[in-house]
C-alpha positions as CSV (number, residue, x, y, z in Angstrom):
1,X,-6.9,-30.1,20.6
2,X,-5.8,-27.6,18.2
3,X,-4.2,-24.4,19.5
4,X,-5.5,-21.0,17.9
5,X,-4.0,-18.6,20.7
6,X,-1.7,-15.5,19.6
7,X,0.8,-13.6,21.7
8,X,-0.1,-10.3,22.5
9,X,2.8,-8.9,20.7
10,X,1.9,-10.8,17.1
11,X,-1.7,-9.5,18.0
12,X,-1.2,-6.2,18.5
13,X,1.6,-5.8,15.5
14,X,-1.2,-7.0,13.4
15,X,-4.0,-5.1,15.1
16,X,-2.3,-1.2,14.0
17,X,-2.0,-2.1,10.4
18,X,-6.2,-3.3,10.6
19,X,-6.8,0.1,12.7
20,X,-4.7,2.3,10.5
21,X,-5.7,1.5,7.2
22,X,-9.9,1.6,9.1
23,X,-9.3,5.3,9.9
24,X,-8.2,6.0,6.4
25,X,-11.0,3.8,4.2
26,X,-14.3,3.7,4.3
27,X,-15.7,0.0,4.4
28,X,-19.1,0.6,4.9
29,X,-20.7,-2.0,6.9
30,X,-17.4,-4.5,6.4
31,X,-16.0,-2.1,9.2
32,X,-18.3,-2.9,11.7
33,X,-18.2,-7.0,11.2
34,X,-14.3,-6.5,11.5
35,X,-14.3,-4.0,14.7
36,X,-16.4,-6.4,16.2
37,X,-13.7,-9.2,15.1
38,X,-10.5,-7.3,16.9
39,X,-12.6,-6.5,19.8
40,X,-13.2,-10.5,20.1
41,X,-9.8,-10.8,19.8
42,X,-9.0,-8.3,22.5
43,X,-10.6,-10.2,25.3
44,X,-10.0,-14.0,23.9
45,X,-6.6,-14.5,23.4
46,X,-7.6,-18.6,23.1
47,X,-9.2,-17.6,20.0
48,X,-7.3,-15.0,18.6
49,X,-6.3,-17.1,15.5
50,X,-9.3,-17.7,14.6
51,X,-10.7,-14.4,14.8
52,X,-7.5,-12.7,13.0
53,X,-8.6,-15.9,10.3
54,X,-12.0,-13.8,9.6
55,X,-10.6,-10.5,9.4
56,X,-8.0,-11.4,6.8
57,X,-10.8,-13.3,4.8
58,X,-12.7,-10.1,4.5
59,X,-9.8,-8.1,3.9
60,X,-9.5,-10.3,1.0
61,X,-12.7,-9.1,-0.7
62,X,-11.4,-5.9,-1.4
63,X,-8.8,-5.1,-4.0
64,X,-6.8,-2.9,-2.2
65,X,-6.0,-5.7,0.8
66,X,-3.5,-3.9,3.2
67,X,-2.6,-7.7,4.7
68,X,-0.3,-9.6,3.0
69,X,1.5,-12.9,2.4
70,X,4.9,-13.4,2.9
71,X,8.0,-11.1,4.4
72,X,6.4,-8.1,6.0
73,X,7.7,-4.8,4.8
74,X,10.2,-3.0,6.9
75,X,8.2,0.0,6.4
76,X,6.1,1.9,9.2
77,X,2.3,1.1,8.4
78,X,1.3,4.1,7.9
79,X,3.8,5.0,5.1
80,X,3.1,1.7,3.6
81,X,-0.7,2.2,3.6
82,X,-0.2,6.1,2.4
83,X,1.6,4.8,-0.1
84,X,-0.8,2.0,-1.3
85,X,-3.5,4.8,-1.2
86,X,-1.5,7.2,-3.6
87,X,-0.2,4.5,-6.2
88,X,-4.3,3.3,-6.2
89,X,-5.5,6.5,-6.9
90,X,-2.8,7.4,-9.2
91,X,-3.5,4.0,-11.6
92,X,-6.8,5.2,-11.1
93,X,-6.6,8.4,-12.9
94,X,-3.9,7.6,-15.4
95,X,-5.4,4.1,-16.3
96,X,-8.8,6.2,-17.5
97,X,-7.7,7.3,-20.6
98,X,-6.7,3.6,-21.6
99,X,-10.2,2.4,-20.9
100,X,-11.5,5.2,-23.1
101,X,-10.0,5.3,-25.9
102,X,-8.3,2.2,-28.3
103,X,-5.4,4.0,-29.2
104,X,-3.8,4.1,-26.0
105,X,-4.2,1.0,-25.9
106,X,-2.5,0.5,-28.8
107,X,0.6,3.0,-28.1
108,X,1.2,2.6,-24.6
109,X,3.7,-0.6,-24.3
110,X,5.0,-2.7,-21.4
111,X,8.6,-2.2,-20.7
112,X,11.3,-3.9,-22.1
113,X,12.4,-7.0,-20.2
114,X,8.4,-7.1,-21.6
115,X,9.4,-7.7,-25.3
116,X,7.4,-4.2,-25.5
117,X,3.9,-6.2,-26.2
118,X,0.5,-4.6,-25.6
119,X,-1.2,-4.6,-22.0
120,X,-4.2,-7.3,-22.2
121,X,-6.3,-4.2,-20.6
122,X,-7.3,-1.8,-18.6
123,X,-7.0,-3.8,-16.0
124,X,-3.5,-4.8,-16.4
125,X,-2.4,-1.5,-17.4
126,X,-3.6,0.0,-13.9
127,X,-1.9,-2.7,-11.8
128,X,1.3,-1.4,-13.5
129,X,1.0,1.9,-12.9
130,X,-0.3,0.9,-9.5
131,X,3.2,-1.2,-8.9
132,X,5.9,1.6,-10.5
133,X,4.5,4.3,-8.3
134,X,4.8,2.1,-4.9
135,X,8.3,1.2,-6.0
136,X,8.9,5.0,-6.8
137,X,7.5,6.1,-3.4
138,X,9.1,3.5,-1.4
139,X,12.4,4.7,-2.8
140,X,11.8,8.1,-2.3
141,X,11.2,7.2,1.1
142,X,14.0,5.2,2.1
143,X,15.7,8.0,0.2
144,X,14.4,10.4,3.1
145,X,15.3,8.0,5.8
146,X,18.8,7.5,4.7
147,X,19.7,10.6,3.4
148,X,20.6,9.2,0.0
149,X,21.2,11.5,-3.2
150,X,17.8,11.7,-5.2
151,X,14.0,12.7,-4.6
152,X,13.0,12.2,-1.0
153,X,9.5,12.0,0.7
154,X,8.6,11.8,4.1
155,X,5.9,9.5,4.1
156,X,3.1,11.9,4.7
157,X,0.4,13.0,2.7
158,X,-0.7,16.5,3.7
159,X,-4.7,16.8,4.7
160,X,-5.3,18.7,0.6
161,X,-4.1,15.1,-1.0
162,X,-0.4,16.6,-1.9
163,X,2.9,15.4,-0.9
164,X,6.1,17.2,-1.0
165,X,8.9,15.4,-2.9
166,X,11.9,17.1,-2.4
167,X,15.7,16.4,-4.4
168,X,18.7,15.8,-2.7
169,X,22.1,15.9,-4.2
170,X,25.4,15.1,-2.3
171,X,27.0,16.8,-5.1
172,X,25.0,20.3,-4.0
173,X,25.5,20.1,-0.3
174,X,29.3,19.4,-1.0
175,X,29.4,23.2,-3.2
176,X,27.6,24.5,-0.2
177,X,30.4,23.4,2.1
């Protein structure tokens, strides 16, 4: 018989990353079906693989998919999902233009290591925006936590929609000495 029991501590690691990125998207009536999935969970730990099996499958309808394959991110979950919320909304707005008009789509280029070539569409263009601003906040994070020359961000994203992005420079702090 197969076994689809999960440890409490796999569970629950998995269970804060499902409630925190709940309380910061609305999922309509998807929220519901998936509350009632971790509550299942909760009280049979026989089953828990199987119920964690449905919540990731719903979790995959949605483009935005806070569960991932892979190495898990050394980051707290709510910086990660902050983050993930900001880089969205950012491709959002600056991928608008692109869909709106055929000349950007003509002037704005891939990078480099890209041989420079057109994005496909709008599409594309907005999942590369999307990616340089989580790499861009990550860094500026992990800036922050190390206290590493360069801009620096705490992770939080004030209740307006802002964040504050400060510059650090070893070279400054030494002239202060």
């Amino acid at each position: 018989m197969a076994n689809y029991s999960m440890d409490d501590e796999s569970w629950n690691k998995r269970v804060v990353k499902v409630r925190t990125y709940l309380e910061n998207n609305d999922l309509g009536d998807m929220e519901q079906v998936i509350l009632w999935n971790l509550n299942q969970g909760e009280n049979d730990v026989d089953n828990r693989k199987r119920y964690w099996t449905s919540i990731t499958t719903l979790f995959g309808m949605l483009p935005d998919n806070p569960i991932s394959r892979g190495r898990e991110s050394d980051l707290p979950v709510e910086v990660s999902q902050t983050i993930a919320k900001i880089a969205a909304n950012y491709a959002a707005a600056f991928s608008a233009p692109f869909a709106t008009d055929p000349l950007f789509g003509e002037i704005v280029r891939k990078h480099g290591k890209s041989g420079y070539g057109a994005y496909a569409d709008v599409s594309e263009y907005s999942k590369s925006l999307e990616t340089s601003m989580k790499s861009a906040l990550t860094t500026y994070y992990r800036n922050h936590i190390k206290a590493r020359d360069g801009p620096q961000w705490d992770g939080i994203l004030s209740e307006d929609g802002t964040v504050s992005i400060t510059v650090q420079s070893s070279e400054v702090n030494e002239e202060e000495e």
